[in-house]
N, CA, C and O atoms as CSV, one atom per row, in Angstrom:
chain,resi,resn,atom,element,x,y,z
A,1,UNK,N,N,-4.702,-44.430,24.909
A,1,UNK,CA,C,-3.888,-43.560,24.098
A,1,UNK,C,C,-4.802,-42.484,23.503
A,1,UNK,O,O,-5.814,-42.900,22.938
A,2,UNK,N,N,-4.569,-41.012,23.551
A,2,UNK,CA,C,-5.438,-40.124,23.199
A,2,UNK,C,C,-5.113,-39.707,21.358
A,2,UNK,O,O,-4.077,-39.803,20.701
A,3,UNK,N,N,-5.801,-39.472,21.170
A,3,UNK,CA,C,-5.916,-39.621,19.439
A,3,UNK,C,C,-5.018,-38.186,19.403
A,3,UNK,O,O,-4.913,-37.619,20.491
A,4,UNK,N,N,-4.469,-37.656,18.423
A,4,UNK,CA,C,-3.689,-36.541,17.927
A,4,UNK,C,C,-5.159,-35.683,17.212
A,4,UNK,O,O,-6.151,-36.006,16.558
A,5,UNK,N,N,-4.676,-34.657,17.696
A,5,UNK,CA,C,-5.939,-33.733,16.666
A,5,UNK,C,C,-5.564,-33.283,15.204
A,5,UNK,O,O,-4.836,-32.310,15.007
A,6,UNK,N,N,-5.858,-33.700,14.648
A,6,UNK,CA,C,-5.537,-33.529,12.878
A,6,UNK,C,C,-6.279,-31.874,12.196
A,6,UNK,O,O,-7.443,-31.633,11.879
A,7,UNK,N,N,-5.017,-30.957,12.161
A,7,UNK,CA,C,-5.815,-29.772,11.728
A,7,UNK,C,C,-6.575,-30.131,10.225
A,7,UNK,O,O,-6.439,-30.906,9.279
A,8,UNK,N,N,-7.405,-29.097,10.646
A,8,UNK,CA,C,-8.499,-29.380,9.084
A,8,UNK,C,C,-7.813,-28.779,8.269
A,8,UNK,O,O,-7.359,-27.642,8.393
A,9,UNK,N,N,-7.684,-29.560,7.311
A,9,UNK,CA,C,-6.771,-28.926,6.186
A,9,UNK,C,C,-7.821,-28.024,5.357
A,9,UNK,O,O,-7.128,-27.280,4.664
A,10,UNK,N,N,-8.732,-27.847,5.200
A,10,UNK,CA,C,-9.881,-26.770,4.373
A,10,UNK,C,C,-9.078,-25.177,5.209
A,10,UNK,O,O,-8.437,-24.259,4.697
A,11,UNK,N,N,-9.512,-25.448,6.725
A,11,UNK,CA,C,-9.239,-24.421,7.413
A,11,UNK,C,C,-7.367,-23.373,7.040
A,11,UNK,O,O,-6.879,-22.248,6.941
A,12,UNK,N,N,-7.055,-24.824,6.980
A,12,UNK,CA,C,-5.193,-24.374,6.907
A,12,UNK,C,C,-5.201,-23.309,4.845
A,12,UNK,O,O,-4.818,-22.235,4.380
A,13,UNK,N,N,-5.850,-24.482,4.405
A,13,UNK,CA,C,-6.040,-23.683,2.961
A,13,UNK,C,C,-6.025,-22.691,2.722
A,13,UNK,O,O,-5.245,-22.110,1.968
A,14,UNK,N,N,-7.278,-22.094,3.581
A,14,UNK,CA,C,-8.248,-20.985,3.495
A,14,UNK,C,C,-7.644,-19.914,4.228
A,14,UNK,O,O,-7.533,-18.762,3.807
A,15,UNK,N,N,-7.188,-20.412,5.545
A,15,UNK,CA,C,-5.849,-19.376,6.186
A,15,UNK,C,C,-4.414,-18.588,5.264
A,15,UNK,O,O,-3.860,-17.491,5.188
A,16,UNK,N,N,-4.313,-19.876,4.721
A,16,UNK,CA,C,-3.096,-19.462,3.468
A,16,UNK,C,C,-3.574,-18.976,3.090
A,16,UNK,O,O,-2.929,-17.972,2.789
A,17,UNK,N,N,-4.699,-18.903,2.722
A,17,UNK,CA,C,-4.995,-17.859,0.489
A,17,UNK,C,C,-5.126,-16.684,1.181
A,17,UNK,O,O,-4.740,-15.624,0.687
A,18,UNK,N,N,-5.802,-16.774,2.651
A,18,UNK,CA,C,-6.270,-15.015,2.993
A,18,UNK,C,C,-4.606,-14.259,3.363
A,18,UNK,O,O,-4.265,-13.082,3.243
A,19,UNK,N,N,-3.799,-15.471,3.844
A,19,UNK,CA,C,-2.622,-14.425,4.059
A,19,UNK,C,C,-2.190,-14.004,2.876
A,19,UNK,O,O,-1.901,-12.817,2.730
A,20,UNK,N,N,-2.080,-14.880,1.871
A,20,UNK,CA,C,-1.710,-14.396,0.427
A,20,UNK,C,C,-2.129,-13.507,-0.162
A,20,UNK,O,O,-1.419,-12.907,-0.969
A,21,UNK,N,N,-3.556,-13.125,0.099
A,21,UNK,CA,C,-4.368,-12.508,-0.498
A,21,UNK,C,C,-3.829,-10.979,0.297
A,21,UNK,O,O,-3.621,-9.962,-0.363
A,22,UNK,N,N,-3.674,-11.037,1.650
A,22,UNK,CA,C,-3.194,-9.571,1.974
A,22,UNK,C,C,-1.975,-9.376,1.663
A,22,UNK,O,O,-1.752,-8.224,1.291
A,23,UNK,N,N,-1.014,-10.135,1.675
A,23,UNK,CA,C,0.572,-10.056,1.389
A,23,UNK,C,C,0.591,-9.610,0.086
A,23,UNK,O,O,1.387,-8.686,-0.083
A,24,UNK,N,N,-0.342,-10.140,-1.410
A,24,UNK,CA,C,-0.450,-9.804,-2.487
A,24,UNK,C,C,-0.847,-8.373,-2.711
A,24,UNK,O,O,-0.324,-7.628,-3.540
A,25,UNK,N,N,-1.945,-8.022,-1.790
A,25,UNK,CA,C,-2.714,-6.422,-2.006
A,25,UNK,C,C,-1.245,-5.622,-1.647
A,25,UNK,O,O,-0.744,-4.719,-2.317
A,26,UNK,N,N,-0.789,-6.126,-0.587
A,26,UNK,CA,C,0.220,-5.022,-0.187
A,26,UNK,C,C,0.945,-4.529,-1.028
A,26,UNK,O,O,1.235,-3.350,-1.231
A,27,UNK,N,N,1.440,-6.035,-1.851
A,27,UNK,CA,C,2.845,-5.971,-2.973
A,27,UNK,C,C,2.055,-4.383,-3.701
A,27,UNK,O,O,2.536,-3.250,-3.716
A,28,UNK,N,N,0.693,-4.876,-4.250
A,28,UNK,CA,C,0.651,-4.280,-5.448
A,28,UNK,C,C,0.316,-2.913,-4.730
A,28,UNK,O,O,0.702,-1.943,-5.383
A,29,UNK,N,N,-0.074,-2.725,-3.990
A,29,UNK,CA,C,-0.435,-1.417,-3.403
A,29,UNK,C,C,1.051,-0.221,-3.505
A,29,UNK,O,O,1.007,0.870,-4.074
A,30,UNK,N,N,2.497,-0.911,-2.662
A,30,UNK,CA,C,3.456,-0.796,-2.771
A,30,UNK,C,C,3.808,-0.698,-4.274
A,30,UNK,O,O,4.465,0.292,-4.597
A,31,UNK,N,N,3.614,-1.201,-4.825
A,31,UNK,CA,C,4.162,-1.240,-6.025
A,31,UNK,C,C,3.316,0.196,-6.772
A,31,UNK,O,O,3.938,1.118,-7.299
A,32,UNK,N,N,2.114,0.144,-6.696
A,32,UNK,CA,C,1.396,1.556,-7.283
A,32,UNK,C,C,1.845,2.573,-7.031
A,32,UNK,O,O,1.901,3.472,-7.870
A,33,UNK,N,N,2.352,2.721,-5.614
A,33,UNK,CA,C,2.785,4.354,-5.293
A,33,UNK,C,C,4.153,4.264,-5.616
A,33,UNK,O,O,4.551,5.325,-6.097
A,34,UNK,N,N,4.833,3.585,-5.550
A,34,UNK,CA,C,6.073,3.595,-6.553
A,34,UNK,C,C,6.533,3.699,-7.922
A,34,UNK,O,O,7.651,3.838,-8.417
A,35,UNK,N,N,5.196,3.581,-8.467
A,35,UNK,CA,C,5.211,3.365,-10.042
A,35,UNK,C,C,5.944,2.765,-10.864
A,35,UNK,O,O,6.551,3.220,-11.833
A,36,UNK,N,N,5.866,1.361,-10.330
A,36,UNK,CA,C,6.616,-0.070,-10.727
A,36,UNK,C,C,5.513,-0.848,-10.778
A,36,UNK,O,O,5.733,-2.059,-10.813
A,37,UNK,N,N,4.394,-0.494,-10.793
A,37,UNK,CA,C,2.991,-1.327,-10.986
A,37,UNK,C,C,3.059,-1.770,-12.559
A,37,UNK,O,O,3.356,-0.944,-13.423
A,38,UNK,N,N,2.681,-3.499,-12.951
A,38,UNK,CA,C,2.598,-3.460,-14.290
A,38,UNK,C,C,1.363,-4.634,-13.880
A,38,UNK,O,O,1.528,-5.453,-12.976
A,39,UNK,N,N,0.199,-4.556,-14.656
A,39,UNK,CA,C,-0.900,-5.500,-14.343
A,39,UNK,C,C,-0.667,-6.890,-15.081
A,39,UNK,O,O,-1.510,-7.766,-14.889
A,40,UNK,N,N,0.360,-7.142,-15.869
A,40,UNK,CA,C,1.039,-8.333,-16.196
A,40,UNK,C,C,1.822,-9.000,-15.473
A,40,UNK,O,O,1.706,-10.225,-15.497
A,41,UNK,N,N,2.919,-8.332,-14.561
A,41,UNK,CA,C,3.696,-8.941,-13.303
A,41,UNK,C,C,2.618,-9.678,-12.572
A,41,UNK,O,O,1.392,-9.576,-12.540
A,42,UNK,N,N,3.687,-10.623,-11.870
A,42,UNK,CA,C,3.352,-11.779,-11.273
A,42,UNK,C,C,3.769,-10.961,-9.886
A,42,UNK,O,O,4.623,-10.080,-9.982
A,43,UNK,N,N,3.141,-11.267,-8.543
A,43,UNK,CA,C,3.337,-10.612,-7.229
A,43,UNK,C,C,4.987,-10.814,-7.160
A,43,UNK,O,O,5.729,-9.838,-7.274
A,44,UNK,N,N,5.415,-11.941,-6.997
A,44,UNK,CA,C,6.884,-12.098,-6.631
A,44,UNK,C,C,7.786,-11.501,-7.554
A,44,UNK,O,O,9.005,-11.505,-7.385
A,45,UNK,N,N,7.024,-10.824,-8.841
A,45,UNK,CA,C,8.266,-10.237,-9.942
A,45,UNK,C,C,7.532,-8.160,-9.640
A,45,UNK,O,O,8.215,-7.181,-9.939
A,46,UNK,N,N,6.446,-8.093,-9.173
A,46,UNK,CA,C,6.362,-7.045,-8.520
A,46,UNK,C,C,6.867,-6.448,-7.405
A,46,UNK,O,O,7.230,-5.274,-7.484
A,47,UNK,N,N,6.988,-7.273,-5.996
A,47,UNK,CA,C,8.061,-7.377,-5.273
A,47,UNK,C,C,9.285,-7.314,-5.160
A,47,UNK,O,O,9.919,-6.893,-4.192
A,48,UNK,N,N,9.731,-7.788,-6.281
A,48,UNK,CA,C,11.423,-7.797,-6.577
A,48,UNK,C,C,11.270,-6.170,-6.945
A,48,UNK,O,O,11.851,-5.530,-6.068
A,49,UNK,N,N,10.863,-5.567,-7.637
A,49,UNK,CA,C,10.706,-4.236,-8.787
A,49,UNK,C,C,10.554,-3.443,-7.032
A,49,UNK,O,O,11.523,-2.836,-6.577
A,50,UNK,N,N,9.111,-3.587,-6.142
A,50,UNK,CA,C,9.246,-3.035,-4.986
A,50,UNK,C,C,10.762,-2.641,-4.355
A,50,UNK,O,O,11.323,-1.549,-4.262
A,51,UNK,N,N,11.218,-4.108,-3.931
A,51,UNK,CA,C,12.347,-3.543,-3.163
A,51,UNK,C,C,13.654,-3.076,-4.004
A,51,UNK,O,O,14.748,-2.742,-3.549
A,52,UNK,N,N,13.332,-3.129,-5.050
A,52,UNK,CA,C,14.777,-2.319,-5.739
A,52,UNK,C,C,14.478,-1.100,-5.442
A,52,UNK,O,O,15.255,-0.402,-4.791
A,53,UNK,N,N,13.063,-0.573,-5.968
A,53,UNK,CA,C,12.682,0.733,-5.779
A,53,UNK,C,C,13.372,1.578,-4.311
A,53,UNK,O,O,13.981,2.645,-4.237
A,54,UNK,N,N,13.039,0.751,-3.422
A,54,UNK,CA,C,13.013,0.685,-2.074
A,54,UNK,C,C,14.639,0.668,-1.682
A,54,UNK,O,O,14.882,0.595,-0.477
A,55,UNK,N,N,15.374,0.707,-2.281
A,55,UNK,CA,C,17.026,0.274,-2.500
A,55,UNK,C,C,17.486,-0.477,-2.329
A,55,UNK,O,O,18.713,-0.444,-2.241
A,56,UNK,N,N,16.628,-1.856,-2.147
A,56,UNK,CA,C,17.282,-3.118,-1.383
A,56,UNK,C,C,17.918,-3.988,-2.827
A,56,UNK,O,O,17.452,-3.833,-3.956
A,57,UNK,N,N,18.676,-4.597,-2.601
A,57,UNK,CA,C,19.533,-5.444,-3.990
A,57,UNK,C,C,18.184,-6.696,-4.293
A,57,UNK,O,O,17.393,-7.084,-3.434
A,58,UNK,N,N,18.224,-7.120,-5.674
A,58,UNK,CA,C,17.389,-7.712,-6.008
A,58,UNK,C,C,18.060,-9.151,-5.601
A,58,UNK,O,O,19.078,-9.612,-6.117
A,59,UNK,N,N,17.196,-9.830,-4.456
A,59,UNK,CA,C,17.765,-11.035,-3.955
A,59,UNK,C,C,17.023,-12.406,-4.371
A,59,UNK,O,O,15.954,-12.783,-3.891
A,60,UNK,N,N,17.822,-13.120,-5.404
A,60,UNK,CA,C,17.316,-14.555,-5.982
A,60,UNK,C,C,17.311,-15.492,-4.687
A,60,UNK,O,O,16.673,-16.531,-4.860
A,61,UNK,N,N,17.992,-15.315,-3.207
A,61,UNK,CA,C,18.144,-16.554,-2.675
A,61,UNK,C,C,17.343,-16.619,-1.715
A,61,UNK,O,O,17.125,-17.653,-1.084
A,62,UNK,N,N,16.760,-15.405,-1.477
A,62,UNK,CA,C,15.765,-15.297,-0.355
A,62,UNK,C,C,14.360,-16.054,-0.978
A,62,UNK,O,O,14.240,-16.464,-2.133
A,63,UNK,N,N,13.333,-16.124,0.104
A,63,UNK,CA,C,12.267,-16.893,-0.618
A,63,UNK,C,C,11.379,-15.755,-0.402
A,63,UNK,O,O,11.572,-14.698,0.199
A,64,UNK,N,N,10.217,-16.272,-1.114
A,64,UNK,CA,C,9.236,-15.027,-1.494
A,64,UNK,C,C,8.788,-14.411,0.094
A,64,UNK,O,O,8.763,-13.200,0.312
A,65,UNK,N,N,8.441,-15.457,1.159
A,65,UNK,CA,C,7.923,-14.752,2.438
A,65,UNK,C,C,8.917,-14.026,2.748
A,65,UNK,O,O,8.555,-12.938,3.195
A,66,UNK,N,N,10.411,-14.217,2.683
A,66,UNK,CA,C,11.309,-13.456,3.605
A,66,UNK,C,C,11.573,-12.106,2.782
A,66,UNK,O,O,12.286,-11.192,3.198
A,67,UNK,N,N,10.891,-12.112,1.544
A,67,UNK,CA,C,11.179,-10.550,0.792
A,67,UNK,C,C,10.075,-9.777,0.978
A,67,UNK,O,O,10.013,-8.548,0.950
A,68,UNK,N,N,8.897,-10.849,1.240
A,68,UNK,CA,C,7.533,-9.905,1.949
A,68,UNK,C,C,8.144,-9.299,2.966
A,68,UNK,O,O,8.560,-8.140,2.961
A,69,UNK,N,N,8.206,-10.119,3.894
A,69,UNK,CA,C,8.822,-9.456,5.427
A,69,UNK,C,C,9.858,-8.756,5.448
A,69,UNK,O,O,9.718,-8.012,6.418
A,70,UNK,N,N,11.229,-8.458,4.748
A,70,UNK,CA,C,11.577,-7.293,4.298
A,70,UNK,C,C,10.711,-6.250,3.664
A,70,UNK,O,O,10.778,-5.170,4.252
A,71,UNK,N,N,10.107,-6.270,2.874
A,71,UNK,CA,C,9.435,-5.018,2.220
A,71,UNK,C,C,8.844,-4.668,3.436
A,71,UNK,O,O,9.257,-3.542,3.716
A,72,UNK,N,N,8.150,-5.039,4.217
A,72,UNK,CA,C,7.126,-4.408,5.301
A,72,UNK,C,C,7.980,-4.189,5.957
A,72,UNK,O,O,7.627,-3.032,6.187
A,73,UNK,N,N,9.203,-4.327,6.714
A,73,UNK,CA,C,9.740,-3.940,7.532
A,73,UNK,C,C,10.341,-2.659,6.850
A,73,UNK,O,O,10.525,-1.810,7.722
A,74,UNK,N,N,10.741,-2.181,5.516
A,74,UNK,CA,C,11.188,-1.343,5.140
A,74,UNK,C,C,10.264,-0.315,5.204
A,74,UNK,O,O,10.479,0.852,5.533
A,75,UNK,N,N,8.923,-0.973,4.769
A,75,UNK,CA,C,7.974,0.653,4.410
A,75,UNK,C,C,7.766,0.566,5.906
A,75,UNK,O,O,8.154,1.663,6.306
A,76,UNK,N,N,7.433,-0.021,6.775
A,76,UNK,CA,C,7.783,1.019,8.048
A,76,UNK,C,C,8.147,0.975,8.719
A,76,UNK,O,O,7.606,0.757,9.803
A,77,UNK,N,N,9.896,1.241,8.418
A,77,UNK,CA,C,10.715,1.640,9.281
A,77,UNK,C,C,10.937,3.804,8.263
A,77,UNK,O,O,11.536,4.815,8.628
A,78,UNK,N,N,10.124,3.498,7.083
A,78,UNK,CA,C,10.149,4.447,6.334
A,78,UNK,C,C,8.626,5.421,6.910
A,78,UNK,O,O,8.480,6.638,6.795
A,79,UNK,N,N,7.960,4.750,7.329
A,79,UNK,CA,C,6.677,4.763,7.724
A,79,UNK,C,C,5.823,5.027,7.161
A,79,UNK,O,O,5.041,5.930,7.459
A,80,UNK,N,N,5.735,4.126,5.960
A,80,UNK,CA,C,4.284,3.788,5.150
A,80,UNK,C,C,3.952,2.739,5.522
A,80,UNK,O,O,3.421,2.138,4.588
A,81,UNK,N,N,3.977,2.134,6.467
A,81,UNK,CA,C,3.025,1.105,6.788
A,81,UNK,C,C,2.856,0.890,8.043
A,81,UNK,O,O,3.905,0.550,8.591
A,82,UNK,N,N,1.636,0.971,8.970
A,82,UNK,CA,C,1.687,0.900,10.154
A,82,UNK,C,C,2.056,-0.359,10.988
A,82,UNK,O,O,2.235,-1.363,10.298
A,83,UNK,N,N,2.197,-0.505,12.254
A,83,UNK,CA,C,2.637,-1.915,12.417
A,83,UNK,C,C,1.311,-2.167,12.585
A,83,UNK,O,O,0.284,-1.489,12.602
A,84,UNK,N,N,1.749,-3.939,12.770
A,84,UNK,CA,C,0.215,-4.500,12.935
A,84,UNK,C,C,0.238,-5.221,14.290
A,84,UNK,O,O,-0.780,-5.765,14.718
């Protein structure tokens, strides 16, 4: 019986924080040129402020990734943001 490979959870960690860490720059980046930047907001209450800006309705039921991935799909389909 061949053993299952067990991802390293350090690795999986460290993968998360860096996606967070760019998903976060974006918020606030977005959020600066909009001038909805407040250095007290929390990313997910900067985000919300983003896509209102952005005209989208402020949505409680969505979860925080699927309002990331709206905002980026908005700024460029607006084309502030290149694809990746």
């Amino acid at each position: 019986m061949a053993e299952k490979e067990v991802p390293n959870q350090f690795a999986c960690d460290e993968a998360f924080a860096m996606y967070m860490d760019e998903k976060t720059k974006k918020i606030i980046q977005a959020a600066m040129v909009l001038d909805v930047y407040s250095k007290n907001a929390s990313p997910k209450e900067l985000l919300g402020r983003v896509l209102v800006e952005l005209g989208d309705e402020d949505d409680n039921e969505s979860t925080f990734f699927e309002q990331v991935n709206k905002m980026e799909a908005i700024l460029y389909e607006i084309g502030d943001l290149p694809s990746n």
